[in-house]
Structures are given as C-alpha cells and as structure tokens.
N, C-alpha and C positions, 0 to 999 in steps of 0.2 A: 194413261198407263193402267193393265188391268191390276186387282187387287191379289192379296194375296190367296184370296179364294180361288177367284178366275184366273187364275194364272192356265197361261194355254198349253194344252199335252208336249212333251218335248217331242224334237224330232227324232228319227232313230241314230242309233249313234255312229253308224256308217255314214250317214248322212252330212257328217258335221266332222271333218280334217281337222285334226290334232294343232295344226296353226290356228286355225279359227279360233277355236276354242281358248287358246292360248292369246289372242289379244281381246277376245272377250273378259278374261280375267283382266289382261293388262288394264285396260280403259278403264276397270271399277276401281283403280287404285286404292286395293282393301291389302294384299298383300306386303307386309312386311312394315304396315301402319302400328300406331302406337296403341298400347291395351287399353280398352275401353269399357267401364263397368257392364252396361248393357249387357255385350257380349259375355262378360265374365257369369252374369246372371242367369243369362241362357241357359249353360252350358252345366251351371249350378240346377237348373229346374228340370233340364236333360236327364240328370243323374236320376234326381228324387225322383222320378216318373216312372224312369225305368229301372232302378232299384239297382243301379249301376255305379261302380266304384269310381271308372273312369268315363268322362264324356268330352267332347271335342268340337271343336268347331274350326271343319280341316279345308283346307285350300291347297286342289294340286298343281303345284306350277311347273316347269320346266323340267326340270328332274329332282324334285323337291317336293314332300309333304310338309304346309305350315302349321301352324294350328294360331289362329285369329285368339284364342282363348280355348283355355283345358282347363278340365281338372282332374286329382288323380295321376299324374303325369307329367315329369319333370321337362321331359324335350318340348322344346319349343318347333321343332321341326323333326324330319327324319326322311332317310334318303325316298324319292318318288318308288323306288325301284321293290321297295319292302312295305308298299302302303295299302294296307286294305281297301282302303278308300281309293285307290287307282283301278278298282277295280269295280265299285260303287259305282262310279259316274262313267263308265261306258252306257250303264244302261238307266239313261237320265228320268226316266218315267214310273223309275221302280224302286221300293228299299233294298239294299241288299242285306238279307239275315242268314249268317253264319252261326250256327247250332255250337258246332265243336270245331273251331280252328285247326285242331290237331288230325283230324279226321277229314278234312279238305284237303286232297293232293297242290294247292294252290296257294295256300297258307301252311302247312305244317312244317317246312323248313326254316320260315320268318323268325326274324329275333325276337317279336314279343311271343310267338309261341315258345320256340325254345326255352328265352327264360322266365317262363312263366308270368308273365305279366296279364295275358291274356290269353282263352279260349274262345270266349263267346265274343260276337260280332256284330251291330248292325247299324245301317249309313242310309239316310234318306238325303239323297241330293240336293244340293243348291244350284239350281236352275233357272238362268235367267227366263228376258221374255221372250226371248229368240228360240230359248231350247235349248240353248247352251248348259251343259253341265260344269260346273268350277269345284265343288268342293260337297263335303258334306257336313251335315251336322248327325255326329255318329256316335254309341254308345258300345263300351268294350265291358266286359267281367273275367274274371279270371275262373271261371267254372261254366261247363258246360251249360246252354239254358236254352229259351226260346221265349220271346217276348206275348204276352198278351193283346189281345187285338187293342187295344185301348192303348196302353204301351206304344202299338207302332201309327196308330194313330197320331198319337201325341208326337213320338218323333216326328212326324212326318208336316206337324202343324208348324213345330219348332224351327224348322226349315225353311219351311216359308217367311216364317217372320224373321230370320237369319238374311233369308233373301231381301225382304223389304229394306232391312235397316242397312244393306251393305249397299245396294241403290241406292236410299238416300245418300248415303255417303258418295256414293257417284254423283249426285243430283246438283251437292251440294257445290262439289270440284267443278263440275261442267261449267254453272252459273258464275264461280269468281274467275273462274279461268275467262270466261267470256270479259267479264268486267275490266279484270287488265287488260282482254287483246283492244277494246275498246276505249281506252284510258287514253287522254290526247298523251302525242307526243311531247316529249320531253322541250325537244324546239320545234314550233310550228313554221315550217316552210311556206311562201306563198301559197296563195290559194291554186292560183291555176298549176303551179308548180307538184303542189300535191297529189292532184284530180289526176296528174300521168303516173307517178311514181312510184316504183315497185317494193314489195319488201316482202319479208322470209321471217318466221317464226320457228322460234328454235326452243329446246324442252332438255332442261338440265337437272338429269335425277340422281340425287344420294340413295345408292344400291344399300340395301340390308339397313333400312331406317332405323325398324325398331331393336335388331340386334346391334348397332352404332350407341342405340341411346343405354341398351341394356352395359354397355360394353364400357362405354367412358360417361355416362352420369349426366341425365338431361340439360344441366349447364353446362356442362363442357361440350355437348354437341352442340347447341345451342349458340356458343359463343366460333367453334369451328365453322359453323352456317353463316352465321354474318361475317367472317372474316372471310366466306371464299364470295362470298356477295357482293363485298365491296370488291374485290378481287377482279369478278369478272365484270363489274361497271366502271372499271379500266380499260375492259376489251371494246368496247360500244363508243358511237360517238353521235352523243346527244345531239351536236349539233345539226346533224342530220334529221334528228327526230326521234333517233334507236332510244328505247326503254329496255329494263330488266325490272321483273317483280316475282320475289320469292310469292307463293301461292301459299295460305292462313295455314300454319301446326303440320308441314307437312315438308318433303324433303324436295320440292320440288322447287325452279326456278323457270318461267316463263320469258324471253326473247323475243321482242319486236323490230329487226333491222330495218332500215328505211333504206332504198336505192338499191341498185341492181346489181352493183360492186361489192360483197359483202363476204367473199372467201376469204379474205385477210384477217377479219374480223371473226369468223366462224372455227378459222383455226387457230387465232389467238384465244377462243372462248374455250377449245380442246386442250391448249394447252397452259392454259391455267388450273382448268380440273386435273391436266395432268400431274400439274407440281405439289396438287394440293393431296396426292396418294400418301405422300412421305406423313400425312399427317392421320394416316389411316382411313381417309374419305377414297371410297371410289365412285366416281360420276359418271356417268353415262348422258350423252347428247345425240338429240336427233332431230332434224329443222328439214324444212319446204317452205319453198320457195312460192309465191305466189302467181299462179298461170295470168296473173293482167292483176293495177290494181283497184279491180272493182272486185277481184275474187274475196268474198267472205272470211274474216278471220278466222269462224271456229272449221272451216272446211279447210282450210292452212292446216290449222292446227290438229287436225284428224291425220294427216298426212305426216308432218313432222312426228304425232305419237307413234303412228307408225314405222317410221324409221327409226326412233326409238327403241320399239321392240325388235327390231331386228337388231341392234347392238346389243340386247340384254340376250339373243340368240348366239349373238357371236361371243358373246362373252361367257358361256354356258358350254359352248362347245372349244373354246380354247384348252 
C-alpha cells in the first residue's frame, strides 16, 4: 500500500460515479464509528495550525455530512445538501479555500453563513488509493481570511494522515472479518459432505452506531447488541454448520449459512432485526450466496457488503 507521501494523484472527478464513491466509504467502515482520541487530536492540531476556531474531520455520505471528530462545533452531522465539503471532494486532487463565504454565490445562502458561524473556508480531501474522495479534513473561521502556504500545507499533510488511520481502521475490519469467515463451523459435517456444500454470508449492521450509543449510554447499547445476538443465533442452525459473530467494538454482526436451502433462515435473520426496531435499533442485512463451494469467503463477503449498501440506498431514499 503506498504511503501517505506517495499517495497516487486522484482521478478526475467525472471519472468516478457518486455510487463508487459511495461504497468506497462504505467498505472503510469509519462512518458513524465511535469517537476516537486520535482523531479528536487531529482536528485539535488542525485548528492550532491554522489558527482556526472550528476544525473538522468530515465524511460525505449519502445525503449527510458526519464529522468523525470536530471541534468548535456542536453538530455532529449536518444535511449533505448544505456542506462545504460537498463541494471539496468533487475536485479530489485539490484544497478547496474559500476566502469569504459570504461572497461565493455557492455558499452565501447556507446556514453557517447566514448565522454567522462561519465565513472563511478550507477542505483538503481524504482520498483513498483508488482516487476516491470521501471526506475532508477541513478548517472554518468566522471572518473573512486566506491561509498561509504553510497553513495549507499542513492541512493538506493532516489529511493524509486522517487517511492513513481511517485505512488502518479498514485494515484492521478486513483481517477479523476474514478470521470469522474462516472460524470452523459450529458442527462439522463430514468431510466429503463438506468439499460439495454451499453456503451464503450474510452482514447485519446497527445503522447510526455512534448516534445509538451517544443516544442510550454505551451500556445500554451494549447490553441491546447481545440481546439481538442471541436473538439472531436463534435464526441459524448449527447443526448444519451456520455460525454468527458480532465483529470486535463495532455494530456489526457477520453470518455464515451452511447448504443451499437457506431463505427461511435469511428471513427469519430480517425479521428479528425487524422486532428489535421497537427497541430503537435499526439493522440493516445484506448476504451472497456463494457461486460453488470452493468460492472464497472474503470474495462472498465483498458481494453480501454490497448488497448491503444498497439497503442503506434503499433506506435513504425511503
């Protein structure tokens, strides 16, 4: 993987479809994760550097601005539709600096303009290795300005290393998630029985993680997570081989069905996430099926992500 020096030029941003881009975010499952010092630091050194009241570390998703960590700034999110940083990452290769907010046909009607929160502006993208733009790491004042080269520099350094540690954090998902899909089954079928037999991995995720924990109190989700856990290791039948394993500090729950029979079980797994809405949880599932079983678990499980993201699509445009 190249460093965060050689990080290679992005592609132009016609180049790269608003879906791409959009499970490029998804797969680094940094979105709507739980606050983590690091980033909180960054975004603290963001500030001092640039001599900035407010700084940010933004993630555009769906129709939603997050921020991973801010400071300066009480939302934790804010509509896609009103984010400067929506407009940052069209052009993945470049800072975007905004002088006077008020004075940009493009920004001057936005609510941090109006209510004064902010005039000055500037966003150096977070940029995967593909060229993908996701978010930025961006700095706001509430007066007119223009950053010194050094300044944008340093934004621009901060970004990268914004980048490296939210890969890691990707790096780190990829690896356990392999580990469960590789985790023998719960009952081992004969051998020759095995060598033919098909199965499907399935991906069950608590939407709005860190707003769930900010909202009912990290025990109390916590204790909500292993009751829908056992929940759905109701829906599965070991005997066949089928496993469930929640995935280390995160809202996720990985699915390994054994045999080729396994819709009964799939919509029994939907609707248990269904019953467990009443308790303010809402889950989202997305599973494939394996084309033969010699096909690769994490190349399954690339496939079920992505039918994943189409339910957090469909659940966006509802």
């Amino acid at each position: 993987m190249p460093t965060a020096a050689s990080r290679p030029a992005a592609a132009p941003p016609s180049a790269i479809p608003e879906s791409e881009r959009q499970r490029a975010l998804d797969r680094l499952r940094i979105v709507d994760s739980l606050p983590e010092p690091v980033y909180d630091d960054l975004v603290k050194l963001a500030a001092t550097v640039c001599d900035t009241p407010i700084a940010l570390v933004s993630l555009i998703d769906r129709d939603r601005q997050w921020f991973k960590a801010r400071v300066g700034l009480d939302d934790r999110e804010t509509a896609r539709s009103v984010a400067v940083c929506d407009h940052a990452i069209r052009s993945p290769g470049a800072l975007l600096e905004v002088p006077d907010l008020a004075r940009d046909p493009r920004f001057a009607d936005l609510p941090v303009v109006e209510n004064e929160i902010a005039r000055f502006y500037a966003g150096a993208p977070l940029v995967t290795d593909e060229g993908v733009a996701i978010g930025t790491v961006c700095v706001l004042d509430n007066e007119p300005r223009e950053l010194e080269p050094r300044q944008r520099q340093a934004l621009e350094s901060l970004s990268r290393i914004a980048m490296e540690l939210i890969d890691a954090h990707a790096r780190e998902h990829q690896a356990e998630v392999g580990a469960l899909l590789a985790k023998p089954a719960a009952a081992e079928p004969p051998a020759a029985a095995a060598a033919a037999e098909p199965y499907t991995v399935a991906i069950l995720e608590l939407q709005n993680y860190a707003g769930t924990v900010e909202r009912l109190g990290e025990r109390a989700t916590e204790k909500a997570m292993e009751t829908l856990g056992l929940s759905l290791e109701h829906c599965l039948r070991p005997e066949l081989g089928d496993h469930i394993d929640r995935v280390t500090s995160s809202p996720e729950f990985v699915a390994t069905l054994s045999g080729g029979d396994v819709e009964a079980r799939i919509e029994a797994l939907r609707g248990t996430v269904e019953r467990h809405r009443g308790n303010g949880l809402t889950v989202l599932l997305g599973s494939a099926a394996a084309s033969s079983a010699e096909e690769a678990p994490s190349a399954v499980f690339l496939r079920a992500d992505a039918a994943l993201s189409r339910e957090k699509n469909r659940l966006k445009a509802a």
